[in-house]
C-alpha positions as a Markdown table, in Angstrom:
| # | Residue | x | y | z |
|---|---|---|---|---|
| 1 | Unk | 12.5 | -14.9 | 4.7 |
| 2 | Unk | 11.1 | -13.0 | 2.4 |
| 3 | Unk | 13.5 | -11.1 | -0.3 |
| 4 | Unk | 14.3 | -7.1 | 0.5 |
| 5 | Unk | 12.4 | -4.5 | -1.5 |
| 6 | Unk | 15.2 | -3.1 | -3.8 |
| 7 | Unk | 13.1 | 0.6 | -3.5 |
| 8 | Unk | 15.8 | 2.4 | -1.4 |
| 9 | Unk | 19.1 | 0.7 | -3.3 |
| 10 | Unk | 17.3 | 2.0 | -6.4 |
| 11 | Unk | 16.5 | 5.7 | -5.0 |
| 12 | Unk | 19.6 | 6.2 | -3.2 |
| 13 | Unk | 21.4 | 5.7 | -6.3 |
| 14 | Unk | 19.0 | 7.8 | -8.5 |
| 15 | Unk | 19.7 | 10.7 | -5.7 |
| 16 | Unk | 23.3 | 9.8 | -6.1 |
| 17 | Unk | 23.4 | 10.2 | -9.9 |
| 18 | Unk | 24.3 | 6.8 | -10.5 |
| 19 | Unk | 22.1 | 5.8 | -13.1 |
| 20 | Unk | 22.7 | 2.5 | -15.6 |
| 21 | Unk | 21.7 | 2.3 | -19.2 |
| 22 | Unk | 18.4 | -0.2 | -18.7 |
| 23 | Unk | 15.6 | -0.4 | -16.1 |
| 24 | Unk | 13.0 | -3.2 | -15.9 |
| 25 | Unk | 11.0 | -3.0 | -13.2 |
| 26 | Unk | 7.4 | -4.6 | -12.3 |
| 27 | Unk | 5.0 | -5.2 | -9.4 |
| 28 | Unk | 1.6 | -5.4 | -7.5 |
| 29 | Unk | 2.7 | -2.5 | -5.2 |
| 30 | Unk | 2.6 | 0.6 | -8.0 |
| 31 | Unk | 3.8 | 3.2 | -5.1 |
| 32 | Unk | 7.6 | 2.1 | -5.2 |
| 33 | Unk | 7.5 | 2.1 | -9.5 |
| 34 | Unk | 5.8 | 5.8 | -9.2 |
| 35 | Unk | 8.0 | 7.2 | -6.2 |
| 36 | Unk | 11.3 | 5.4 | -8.5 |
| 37 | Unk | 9.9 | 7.4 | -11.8 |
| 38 | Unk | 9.6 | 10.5 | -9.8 |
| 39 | Unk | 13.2 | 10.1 | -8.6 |
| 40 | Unk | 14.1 | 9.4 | -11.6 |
| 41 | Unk | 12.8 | 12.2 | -13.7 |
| 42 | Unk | 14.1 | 14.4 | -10.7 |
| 43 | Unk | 17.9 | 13.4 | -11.0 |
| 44 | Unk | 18.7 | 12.0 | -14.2 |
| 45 | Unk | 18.1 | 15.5 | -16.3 |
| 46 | Unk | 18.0 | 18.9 | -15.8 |
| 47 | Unk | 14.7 | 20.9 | -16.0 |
| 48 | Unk | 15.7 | 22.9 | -18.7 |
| 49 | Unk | 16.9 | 19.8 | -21.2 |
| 50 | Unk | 13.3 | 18.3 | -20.9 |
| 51 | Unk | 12.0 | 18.9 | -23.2 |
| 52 | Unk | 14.6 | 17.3 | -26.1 |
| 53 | Unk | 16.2 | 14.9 | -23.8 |
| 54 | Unk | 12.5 | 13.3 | -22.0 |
| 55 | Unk | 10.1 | 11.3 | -23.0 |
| 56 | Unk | 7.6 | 9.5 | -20.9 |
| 57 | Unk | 5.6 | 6.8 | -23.0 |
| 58 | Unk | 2.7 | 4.4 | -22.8 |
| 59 | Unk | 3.0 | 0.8 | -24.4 |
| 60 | Unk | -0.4 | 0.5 | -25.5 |
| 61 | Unk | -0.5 | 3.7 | -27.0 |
| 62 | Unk | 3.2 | 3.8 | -28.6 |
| 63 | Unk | 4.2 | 2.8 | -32.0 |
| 64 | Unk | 7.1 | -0.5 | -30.8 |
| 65 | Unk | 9.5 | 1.3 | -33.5 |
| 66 | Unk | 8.9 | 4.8 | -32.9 |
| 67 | Unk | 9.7 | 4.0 | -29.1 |
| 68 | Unk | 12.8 | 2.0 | -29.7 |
| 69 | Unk | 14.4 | 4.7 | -31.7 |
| 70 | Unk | 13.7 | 6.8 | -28.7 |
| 71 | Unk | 15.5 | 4.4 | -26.6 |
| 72 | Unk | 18.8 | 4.2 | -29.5 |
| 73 | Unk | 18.6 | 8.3 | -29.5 |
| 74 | Unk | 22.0 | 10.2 | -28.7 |
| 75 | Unk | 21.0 | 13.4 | -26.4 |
| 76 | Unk | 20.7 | 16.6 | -27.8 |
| 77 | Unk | 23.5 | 19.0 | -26.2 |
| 78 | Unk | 23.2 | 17.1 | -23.2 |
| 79 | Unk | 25.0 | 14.1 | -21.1 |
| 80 | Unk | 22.1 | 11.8 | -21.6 |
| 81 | Unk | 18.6 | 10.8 | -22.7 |
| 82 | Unk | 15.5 | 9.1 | -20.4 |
| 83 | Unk | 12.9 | 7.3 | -22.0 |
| 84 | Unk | 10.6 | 6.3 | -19.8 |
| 85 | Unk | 8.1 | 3.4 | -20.9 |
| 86 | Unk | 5.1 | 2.3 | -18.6 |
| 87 | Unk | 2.7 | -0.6 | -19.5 |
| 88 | Unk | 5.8 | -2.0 | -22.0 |
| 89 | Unk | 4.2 | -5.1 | -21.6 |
| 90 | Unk | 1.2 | -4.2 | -23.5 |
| 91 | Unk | 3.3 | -2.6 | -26.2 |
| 92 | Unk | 2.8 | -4.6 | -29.8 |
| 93 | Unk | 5.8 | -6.0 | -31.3 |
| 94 | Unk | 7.9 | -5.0 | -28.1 |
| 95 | Unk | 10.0 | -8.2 | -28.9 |
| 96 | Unk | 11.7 | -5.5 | -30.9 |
| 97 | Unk | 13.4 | -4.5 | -27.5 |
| 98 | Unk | 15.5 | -7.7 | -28.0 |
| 99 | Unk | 18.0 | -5.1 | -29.8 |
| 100 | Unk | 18.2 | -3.0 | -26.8 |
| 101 | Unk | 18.7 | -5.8 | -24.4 |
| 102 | Unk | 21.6 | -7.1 | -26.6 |
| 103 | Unk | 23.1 | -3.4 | -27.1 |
| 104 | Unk | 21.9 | -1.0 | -24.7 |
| 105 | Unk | 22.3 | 2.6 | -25.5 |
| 106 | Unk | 25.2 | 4.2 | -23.2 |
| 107 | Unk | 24.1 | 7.8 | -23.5 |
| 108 | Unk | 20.0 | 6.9 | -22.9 |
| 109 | Unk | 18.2 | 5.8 | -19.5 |
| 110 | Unk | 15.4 | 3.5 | -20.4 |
| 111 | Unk | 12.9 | 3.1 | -17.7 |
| 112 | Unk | 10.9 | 0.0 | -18.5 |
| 113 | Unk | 7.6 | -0.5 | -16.2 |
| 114 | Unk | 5.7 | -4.0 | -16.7 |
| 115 | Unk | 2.1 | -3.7 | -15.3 |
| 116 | Unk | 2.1 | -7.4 | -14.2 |
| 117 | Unk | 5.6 | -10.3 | -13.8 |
| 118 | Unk | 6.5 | -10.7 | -17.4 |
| 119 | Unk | 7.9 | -14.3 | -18.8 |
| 120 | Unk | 11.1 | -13.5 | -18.4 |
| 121 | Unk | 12.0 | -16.8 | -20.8 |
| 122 | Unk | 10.7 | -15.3 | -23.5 |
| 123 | Unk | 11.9 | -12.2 | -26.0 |
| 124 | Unk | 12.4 | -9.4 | -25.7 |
| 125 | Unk | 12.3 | -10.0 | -21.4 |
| 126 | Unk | 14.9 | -12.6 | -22.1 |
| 127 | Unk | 17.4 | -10.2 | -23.3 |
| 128 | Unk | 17.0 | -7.2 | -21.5 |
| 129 | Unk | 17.9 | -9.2 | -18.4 |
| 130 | Unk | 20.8 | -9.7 | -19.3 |
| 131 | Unk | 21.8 | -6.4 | -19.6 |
| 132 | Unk | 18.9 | -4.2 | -17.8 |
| 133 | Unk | 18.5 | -3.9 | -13.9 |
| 134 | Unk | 15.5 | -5.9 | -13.1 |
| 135 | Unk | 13.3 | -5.3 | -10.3 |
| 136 | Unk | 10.1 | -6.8 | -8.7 |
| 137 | Unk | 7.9 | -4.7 | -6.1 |
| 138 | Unk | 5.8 | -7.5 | -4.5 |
| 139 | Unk | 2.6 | -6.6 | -2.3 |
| 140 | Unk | 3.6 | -5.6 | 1.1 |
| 141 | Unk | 2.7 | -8.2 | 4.2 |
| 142 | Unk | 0.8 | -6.8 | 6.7 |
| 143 | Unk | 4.2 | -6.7 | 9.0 |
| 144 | Unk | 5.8 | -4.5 | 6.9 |
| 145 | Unk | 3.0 | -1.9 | 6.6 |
| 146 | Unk | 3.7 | 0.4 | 9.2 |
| 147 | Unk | 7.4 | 0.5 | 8.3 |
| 148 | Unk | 6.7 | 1.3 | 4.7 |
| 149 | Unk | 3.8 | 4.3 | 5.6 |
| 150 | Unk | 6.5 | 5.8 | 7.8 |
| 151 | Unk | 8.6 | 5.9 | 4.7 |
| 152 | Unk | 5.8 | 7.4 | 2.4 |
| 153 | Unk | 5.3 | 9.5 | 5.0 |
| 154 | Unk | 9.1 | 11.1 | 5.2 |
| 155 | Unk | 9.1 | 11.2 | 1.5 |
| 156 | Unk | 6.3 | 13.7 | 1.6 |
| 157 | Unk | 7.6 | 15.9 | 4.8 |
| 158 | Unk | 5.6 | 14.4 | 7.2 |
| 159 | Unk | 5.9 | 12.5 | 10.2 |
| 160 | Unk | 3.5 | 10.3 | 11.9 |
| 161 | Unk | 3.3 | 9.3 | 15.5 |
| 162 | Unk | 3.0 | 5.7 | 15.8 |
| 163 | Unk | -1.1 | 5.6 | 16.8 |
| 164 | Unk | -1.7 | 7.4 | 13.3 |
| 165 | Unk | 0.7 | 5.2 | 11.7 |
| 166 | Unk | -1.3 | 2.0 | 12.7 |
| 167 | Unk | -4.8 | 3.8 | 12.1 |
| 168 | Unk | -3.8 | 4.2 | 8.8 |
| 169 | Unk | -2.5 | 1.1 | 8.1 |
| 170 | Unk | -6.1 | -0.2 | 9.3 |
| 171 | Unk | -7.9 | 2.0 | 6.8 |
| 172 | Unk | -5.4 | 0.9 | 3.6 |
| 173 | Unk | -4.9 | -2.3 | 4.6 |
| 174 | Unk | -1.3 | -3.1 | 2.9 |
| 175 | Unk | -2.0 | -0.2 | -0.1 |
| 176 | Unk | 1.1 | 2.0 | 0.0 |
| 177 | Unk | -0.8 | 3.6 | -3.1 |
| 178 | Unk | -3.7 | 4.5 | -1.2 |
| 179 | Unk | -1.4 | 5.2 | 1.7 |
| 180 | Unk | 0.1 | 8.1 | 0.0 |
| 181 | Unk | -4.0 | 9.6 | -1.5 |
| 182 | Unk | -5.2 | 8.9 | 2.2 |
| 183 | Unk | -1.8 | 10.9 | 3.6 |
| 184 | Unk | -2.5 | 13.8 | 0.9 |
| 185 | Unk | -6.0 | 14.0 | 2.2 |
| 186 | Unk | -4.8 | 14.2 | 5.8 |
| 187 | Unk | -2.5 | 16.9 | 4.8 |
| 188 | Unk | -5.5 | 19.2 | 4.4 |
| 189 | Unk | -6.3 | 19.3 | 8.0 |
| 190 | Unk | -2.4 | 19.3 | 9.0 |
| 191 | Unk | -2.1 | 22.8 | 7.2 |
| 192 | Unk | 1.2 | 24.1 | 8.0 |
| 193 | Unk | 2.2 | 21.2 | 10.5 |
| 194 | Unk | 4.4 | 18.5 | 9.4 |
| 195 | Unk | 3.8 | 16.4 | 12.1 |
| 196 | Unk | 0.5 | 14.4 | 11.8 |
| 197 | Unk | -1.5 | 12.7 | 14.5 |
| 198 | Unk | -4.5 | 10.2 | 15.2 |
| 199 | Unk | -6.6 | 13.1 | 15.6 |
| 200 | Unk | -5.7 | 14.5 | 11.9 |
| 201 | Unk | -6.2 | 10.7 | 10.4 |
| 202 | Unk | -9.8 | 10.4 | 12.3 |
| 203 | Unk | -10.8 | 13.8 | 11.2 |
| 204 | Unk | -9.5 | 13.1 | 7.6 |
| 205 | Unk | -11.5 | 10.2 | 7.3 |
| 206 | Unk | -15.2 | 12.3 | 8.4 |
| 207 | Unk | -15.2 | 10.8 | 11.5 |
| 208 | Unk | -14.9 | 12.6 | 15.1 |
| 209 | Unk | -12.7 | 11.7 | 18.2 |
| 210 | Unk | -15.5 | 10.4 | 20.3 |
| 211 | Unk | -17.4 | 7.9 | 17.3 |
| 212 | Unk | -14.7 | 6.6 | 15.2 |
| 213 | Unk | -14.1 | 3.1 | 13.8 |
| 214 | Unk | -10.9 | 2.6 | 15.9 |
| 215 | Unk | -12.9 | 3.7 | 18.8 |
| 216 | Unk | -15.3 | 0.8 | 18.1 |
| 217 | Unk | -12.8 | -1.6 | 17.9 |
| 218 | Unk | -11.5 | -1.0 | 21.0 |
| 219 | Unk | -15.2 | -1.3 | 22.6 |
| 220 | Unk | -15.5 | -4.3 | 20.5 |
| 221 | Unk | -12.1 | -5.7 | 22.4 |
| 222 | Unk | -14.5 | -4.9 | 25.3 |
| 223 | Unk | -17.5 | -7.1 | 23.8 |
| 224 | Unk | -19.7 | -3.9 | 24.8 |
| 225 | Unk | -22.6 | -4.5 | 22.3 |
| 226 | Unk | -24.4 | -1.6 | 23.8 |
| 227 | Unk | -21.3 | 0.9 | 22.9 |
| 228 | Unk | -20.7 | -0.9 | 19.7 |
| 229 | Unk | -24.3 | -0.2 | 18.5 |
| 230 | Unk | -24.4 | 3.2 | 19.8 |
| 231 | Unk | -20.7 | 4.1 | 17.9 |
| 232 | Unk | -21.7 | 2.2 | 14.5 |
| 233 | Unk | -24.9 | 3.9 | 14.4 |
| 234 | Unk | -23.4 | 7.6 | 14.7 |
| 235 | Unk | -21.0 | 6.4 | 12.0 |
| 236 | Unk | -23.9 | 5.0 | 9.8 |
| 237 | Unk | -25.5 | 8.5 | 10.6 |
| 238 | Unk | -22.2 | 10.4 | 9.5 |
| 239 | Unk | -21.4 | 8.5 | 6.3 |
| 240 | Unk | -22.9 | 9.6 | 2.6 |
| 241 | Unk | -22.7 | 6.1 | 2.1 |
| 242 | Unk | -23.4 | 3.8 | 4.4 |
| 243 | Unk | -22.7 | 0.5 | 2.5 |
| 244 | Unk | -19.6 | 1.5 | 1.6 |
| 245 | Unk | -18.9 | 2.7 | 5.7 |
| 246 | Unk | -20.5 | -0.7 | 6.8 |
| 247 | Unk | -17.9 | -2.8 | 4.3 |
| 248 | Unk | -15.1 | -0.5 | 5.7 |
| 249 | Unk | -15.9 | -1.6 | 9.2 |
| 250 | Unk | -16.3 | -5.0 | 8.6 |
| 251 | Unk | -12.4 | -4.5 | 6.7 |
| 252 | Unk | -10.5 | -3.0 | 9.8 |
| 253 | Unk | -13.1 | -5.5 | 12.5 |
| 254 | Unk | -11.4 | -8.2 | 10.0 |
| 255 | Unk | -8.1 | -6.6 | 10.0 |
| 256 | Unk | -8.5 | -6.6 | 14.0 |
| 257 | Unk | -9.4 | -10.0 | 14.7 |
| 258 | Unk | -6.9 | -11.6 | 12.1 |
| 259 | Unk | -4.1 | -9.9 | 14.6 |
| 260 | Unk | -5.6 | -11.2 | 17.6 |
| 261 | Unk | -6.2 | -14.8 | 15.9 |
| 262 | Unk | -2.2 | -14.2 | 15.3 |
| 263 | Unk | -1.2 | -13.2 | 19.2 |
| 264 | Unk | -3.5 | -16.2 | 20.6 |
| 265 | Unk | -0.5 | -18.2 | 18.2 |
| 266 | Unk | 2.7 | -15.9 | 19.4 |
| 267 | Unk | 1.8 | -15.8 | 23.2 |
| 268 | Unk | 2.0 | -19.4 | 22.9 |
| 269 | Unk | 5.7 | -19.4 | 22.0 |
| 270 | Unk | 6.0 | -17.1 | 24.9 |
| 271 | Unk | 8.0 | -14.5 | 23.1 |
| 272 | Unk | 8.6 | -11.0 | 24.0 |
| 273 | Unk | 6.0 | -8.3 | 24.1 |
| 274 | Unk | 8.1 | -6.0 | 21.2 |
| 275 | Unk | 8.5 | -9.5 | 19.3 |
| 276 | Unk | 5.3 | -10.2 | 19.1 |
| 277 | Unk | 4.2 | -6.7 | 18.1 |
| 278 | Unk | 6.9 | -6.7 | 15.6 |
| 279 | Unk | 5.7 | -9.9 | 14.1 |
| 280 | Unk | 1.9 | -8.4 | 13.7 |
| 281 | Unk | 2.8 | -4.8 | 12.4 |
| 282 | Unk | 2.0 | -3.4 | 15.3 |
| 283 | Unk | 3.4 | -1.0 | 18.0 |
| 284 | Unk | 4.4 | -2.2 | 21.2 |
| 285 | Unk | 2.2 | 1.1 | 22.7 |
| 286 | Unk | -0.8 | -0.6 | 20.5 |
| 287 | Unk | -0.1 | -4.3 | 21.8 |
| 288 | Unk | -1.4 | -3.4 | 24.7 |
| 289 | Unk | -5.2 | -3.0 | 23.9 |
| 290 | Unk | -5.0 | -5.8 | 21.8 |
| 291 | Unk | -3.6 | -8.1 | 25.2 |
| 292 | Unk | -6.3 | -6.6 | 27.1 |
| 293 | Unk | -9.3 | -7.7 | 24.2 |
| 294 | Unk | -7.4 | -11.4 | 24.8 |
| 295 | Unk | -8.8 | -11.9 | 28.2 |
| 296 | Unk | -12.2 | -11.4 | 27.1 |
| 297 | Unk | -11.8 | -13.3 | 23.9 |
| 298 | Unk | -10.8 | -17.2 | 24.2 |
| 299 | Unk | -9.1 | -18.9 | 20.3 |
| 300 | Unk | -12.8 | -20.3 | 19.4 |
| 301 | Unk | -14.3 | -17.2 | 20.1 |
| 302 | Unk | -12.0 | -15.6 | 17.6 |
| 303 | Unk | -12.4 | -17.9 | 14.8 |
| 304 | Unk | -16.1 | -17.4 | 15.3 |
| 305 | Unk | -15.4 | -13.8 | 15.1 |
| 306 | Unk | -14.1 | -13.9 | 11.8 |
| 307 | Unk | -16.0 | -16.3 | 10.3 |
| 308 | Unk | -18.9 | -14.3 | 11.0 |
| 309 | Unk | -16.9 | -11.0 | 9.8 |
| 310 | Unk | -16.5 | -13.0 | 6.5 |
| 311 | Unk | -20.3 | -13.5 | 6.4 |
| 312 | Unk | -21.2 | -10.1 | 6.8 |
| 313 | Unk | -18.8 | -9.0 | 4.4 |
| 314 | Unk | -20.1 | -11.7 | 2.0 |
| 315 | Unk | -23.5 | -10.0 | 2.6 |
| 316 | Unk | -22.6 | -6.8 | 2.4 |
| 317 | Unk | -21.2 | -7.3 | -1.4 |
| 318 | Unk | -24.2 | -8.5 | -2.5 |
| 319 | Unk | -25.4 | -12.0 | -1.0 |
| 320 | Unk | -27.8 | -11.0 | 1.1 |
| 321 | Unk | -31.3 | -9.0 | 0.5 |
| 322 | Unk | -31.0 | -7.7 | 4.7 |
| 323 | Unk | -30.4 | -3.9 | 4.9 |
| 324 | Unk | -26.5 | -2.6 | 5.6 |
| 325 | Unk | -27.9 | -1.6 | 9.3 |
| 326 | Unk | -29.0 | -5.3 | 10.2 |
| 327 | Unk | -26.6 | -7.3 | 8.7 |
| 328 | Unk | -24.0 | -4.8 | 11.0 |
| 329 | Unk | -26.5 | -5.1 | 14.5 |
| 330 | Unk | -26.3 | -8.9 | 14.0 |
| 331 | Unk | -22.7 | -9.1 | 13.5 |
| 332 | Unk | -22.0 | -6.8 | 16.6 |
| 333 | Unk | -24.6 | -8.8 | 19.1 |
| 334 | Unk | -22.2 | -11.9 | 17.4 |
| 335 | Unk | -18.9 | -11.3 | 18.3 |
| 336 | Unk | -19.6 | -9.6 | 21.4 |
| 337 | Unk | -21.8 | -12.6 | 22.7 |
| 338 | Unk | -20.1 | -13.7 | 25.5 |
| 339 | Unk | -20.7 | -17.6 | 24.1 |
């Protein structure tokens, strides 16, 4: 099983106002480090101390000495200091830090953000775990997606019905960062609501309720070429750019047939219908369509699917002289063959 996230402990305690002395923190998912900061910054000082008592620092444009006496700083007529540090790991001579690890400063919060796992065997890493709170944010797995957009979601006053959840989850893929910019673009069209739908997430994205890419996915399930070519085309027709539309097709068709390759396994095991959906990041209300696509679909027919899908994507990027249009027609009349 895969370790917990440590987000929410973190959070909970900042909104608590139970801070410690040291924070190391890095990751590939940059939404949990940037929601933490926020939190941070919101709890640990008051407003009006800010501006003595805050500093919010970049390692690869901060003097190693100037930023550690930041970090050994006493408040000024206040309870405490934050020193926030992001990209530390590109900071020169940060094995300086090996002070701090060795004697953190009890009236300073220092907020260190690594942009990639640092060698925690090595100074000034090896130190500062020994006295700092240390925490990784992995990349999500495609299971955990929908949970974690629900969360972004509620952090921002919004709540999502579970079809806009998933649609979402298809556009980002596992991105909680773009999650949140697709979610702020969505807001536009909510307005006053705080409740968003599939019809705000289709409309966010320039598309309409009748020719949408979830809407060709589900004729797809269907292996309707016909409707397929009629839906991409309006899409093609819609988009400023229609590369860039084609590859995004191809992503959530990809995205699509990966979770069917993954059912064909799990229906096997004969497991239960909310299981299963679990297991896939899916919801048990979206199971269904993807059930009804595996009658038409056998497990060869799906591995042909995306083997072609990563063919077309292949193309798409650059290894192939055929136009966007063809390259999508031929992948269409492909996996809705009925060979």
């Amino acid at each position: 099983m895969a370790a917990p996230i440590p987000y929410e402990e973190l959070r909970k305690a900042f909104e608590a106002r139970k801070f410690e002395p040291l924070y190391l923190v890095h990751g590939e998912e940059r939404w949990f480090i940037d929601s933490l900061q926020q939190t941070l910054v919101r709890h640990a000082i008051p407003e009006h101390e800010r501006d003595f008592n805050q500093d919010i620092l970049y390692g690869s444009d901060v003097d190693a000495r100037a930023a550690l006496s930041a970090c050994q700083s006493y408040p000024m007529m206040a309870e405490r200091r934050l020193v926030v540090i992001r990209d530390f790991d590109k900071m020169k001579e940060n094995a300086l830090f090996k002070a701090l690890g060795e004697q953190p400063n009890p009236a300073c919060i220092v907020f260190l953000v690594c942009s990639g796992k640092p060698n925690m065997t090595r100074h000034p890493y090896r130190a500062l775990k020994g006295t700092a709170r240390v925490a990784g944010f992995r990349a999500l797995y495609a299971n955990e997606t929908a949970r974690w957009i629900g969360v972004v979601a509620r952090e921002k006053g919004y709540k999502l019905d579970q079809q806009a959840i998933h649609m979402l989850a298809e556009f980002v893929g596992t991105s909680l960062s773009a999650a949140a910019a697709e979610l702020d673009k969505i807001s536009t069209y909510a307005g006053e609501r705080t409740e968003i739908t599939a019809d705000d997430v289709i409309q966010a994205s320039g598309q309409t309720r009748e020719f949408n890419v979830f809407e060709l996915q589900r004729v797809v399930g269907n292996r309707d070429y016909d409707e397929a070519l009629r839906i991409s085309e309006r899409l093609l027709q819609q988009s400023s750019n229609p590369q860039g539309e084609c590859t995004r097709i191809v992503a959530i068709l990809s995205s699509y047939f990966l979770k069917l390759w993954q059912l064909t396994g799990l229906q096997r095991t004969r497991i239960a219908e909310n299981d299963m959906a679990k297991r896939v990041g899916l919801s048990p209300y979206i199971l269904k369509g993807y059930l009804q696509a595996l009658r038409k679909y056998d497990p060869r027919q799906i591995e042909g699917a995306i083997s072609a899908l990563t063919a077309a994507d292949f193309e798409l990027k650059g290894g192939s002289a055929r136009s966007e249009r063809m390259i999508l027609h031929l992948l269409l009349r492909h996996v809705t063959a009925n060979t």
